[in-house]
N, C-alpha and C positions, 0 to 999 in steps of 0.2 A: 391909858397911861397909868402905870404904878408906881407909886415913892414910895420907897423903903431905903430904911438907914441900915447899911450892911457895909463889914470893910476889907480892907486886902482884896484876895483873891476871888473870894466870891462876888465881891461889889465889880470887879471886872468882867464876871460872867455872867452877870445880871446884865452888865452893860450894853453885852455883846446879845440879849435878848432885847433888846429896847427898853429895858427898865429903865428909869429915871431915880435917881438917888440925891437924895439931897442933904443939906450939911445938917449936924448933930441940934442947931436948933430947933430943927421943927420935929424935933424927939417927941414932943407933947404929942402933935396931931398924930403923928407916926403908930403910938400906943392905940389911937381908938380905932385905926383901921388896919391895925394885924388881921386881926383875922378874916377879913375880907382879903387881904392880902398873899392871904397865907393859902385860903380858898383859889384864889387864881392862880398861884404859882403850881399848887399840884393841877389846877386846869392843867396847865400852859406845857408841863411837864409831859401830862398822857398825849396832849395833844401834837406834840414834838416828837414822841415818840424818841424821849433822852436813854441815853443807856446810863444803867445807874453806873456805872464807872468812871462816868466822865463827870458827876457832882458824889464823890465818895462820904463828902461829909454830910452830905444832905441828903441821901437817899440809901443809904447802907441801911441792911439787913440780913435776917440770918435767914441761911436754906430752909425751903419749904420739908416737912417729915414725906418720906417717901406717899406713895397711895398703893393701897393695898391690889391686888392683883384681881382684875377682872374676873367677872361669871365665864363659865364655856357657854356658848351660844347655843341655841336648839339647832338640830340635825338639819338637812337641810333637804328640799323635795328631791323624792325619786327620778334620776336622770329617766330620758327618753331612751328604748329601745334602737339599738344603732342598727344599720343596713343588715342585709343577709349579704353574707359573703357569696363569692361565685364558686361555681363549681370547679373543686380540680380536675387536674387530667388524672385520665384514668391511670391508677400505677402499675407497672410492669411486676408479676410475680417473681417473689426470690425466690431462689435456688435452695433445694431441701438441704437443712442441714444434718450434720453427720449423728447418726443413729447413737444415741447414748447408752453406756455399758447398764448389763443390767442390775437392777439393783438385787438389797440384800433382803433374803426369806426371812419374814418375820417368825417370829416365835407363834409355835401351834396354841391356841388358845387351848383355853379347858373345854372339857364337855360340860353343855349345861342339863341342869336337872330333870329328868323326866317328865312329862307334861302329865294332868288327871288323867284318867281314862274318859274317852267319852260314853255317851251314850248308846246305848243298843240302838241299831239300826233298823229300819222297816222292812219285814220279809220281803224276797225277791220273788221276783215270778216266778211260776214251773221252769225247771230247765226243759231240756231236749234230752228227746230220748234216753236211755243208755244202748241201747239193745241197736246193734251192727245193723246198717242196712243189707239188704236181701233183693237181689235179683237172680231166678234161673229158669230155664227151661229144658224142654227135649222134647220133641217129634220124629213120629214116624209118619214112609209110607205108607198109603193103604193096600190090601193085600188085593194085588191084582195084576197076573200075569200075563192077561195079552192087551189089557188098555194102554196107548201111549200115557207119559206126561204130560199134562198141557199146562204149561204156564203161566202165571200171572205174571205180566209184566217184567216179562226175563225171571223171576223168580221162580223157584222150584215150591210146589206148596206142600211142606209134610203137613200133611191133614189132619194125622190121629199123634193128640196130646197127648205125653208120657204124663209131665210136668207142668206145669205156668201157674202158679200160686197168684206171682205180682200181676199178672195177667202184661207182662210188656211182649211178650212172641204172638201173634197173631195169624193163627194157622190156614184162613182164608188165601189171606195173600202171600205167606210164606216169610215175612220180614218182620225182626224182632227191632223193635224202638227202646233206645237208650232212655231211663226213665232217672237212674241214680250216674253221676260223674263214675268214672273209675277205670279200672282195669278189667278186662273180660279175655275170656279164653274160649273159642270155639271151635265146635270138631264136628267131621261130616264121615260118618260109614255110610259108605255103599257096597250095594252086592251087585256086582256087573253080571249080565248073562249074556249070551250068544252075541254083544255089539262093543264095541269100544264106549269109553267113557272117559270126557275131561269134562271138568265143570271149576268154577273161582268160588273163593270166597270173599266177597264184594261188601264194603262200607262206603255208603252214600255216593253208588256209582262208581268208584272205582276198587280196583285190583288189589284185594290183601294176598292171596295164593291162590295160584294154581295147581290144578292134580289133572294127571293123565292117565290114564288104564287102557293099551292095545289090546282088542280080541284078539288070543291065536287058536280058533275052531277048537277050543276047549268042551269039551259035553259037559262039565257041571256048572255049575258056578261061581265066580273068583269075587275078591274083595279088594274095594280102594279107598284110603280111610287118611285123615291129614287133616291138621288143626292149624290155629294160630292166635296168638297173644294182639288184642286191640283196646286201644284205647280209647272212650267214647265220652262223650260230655251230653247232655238233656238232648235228644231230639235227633238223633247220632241212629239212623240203622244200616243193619245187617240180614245179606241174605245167602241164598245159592244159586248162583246162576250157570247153565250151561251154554258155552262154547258156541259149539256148533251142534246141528239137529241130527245130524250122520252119526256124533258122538253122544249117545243120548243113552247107555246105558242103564240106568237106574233100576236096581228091579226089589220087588220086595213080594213076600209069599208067607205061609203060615211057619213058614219055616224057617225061614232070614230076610233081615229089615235092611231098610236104608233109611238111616236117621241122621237128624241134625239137630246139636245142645249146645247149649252157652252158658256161661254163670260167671256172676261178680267176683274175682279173683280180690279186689281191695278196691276201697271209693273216696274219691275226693270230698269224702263228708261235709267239710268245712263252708267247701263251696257248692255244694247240692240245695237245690231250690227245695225239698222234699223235707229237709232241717233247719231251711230258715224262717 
């Protein structure tokens, strides 16, 4: 219990705390126990939990000064990785769009400056020849008026060499082998006597021309003569073969031949195994 001497208004609201107040005599006692008294009523007060408005004389005050505005706090840990999304569906391609005009030619730049010269380069290897390839020949029969022909392998053989420098005619067998690419031109006189005469001129088994010459019981001599333009690549030959054996003509004497010549009219240089 507390006595305190207080009056009016406030001695009612002390009242209405349980305070006990007593008359202006015991003012004496009253003085030594202010301050204990004074101590319990701020108790009494927090403990109440009074709002100061409702004791204005007793508990007035001036607003507190603002407080100055917080730190920014430190960052904060790196979030978790979230889920992997799903797959979409697959999208449907769009449709081409329309072909855009074309644009504008820029301006021709300038030429730029000519660069150093370089350096001499390292001599090249020998070239190739200059000098034209060379293929020819020419044969004759041998002079002899009452031996048949006998052939080599359907070929006719003129035996006795005019010509063969590159050595590609081969007068055993009677067939000249293609040794350079190119173009060739070959020709066959005969001197027919007392029998008819057809014979071909044949590349690699087949039929370049054929020549025919009928005996008609001539007493001297006659002649049957025919060429033709071939064209031969490496390994490419050429011969004379006769017909038929009834047609076998041929004759040659001291006095008229029956020969067979060829020669490289122009060659595939480029692609001749002999230049590369």
């Amino acid at each position: 219990m507390l006595c305190i001497d207080i009056d009016g208004e406030k001695e009612q609201h002390l009242q209405k705390r349980n305070i006990i107040l007593f008359p202006q005599h015991t003012a004496m006692t009253s003085f030594f126990l202010w301050p204990l008294s004074l101590s319990l009523i701020l108790f009494m007060n927090l403990s109440n939990q009074l709002e100061d408005n409702k004791i204005p004389s007793l508990c007035s005050g001036q607003p507190g000064i603002p407080g100055s505005p917080g730190v920014h706090g430190s960052p904060g840990l790196p979030g978790r990785d979230g889920r992997d999304g799903r797959d979409a569906l697959p999208a449907e391609k769009g449709e081409n769009g329309e072909r855009g005009e074309p644009g504008i030619s820029g301006e021709r730049g300038y030429s730029g400056e000519g660069g150093a010269q370089g350096e001499k380069g390292e001599k090249g290897p020998p070239g190739e020849c200059a000098v034209a390839p060379k293929s020819a020949f020419s044969a004759k029969l041998a002079d002899n008026r009452s031996t048949a022909i006998v052939v080599v392998d359907n070929a006719v053989p003129f035996g006795v060499v005019v010509l063969n420098e590159q050595g590609d005619y081969n007068p055993e067998t009677g067939r000249f082998t293609c040794r350079v690419p190119g173009v060739y031109y070959f020709s066959v006189h005969a001197t027919v006597y007392r029998t008819s005469l057809q014979f071909d001129l044949m590349k690699n088994g087949h039929v370049t021309a054929s020549y025919f010459q009928f005996y008609g019981n001539w007493a001297k001599p006659t002649s049957l003569s025919g060429g033709s333009l071939v064209h031969l690549v490496p390994g490419d030959q050429v011969w004379v073969q006769m017909t038929l054996t009834e047609y076998s003509g041929f004759y040659s004497s001291s006095k008229t031949d029956s020969t067979f010549t060829g020669f490289l009219v122009y060659s595939d240089w480029k692609n001749s195994g002999v230049f590369a």
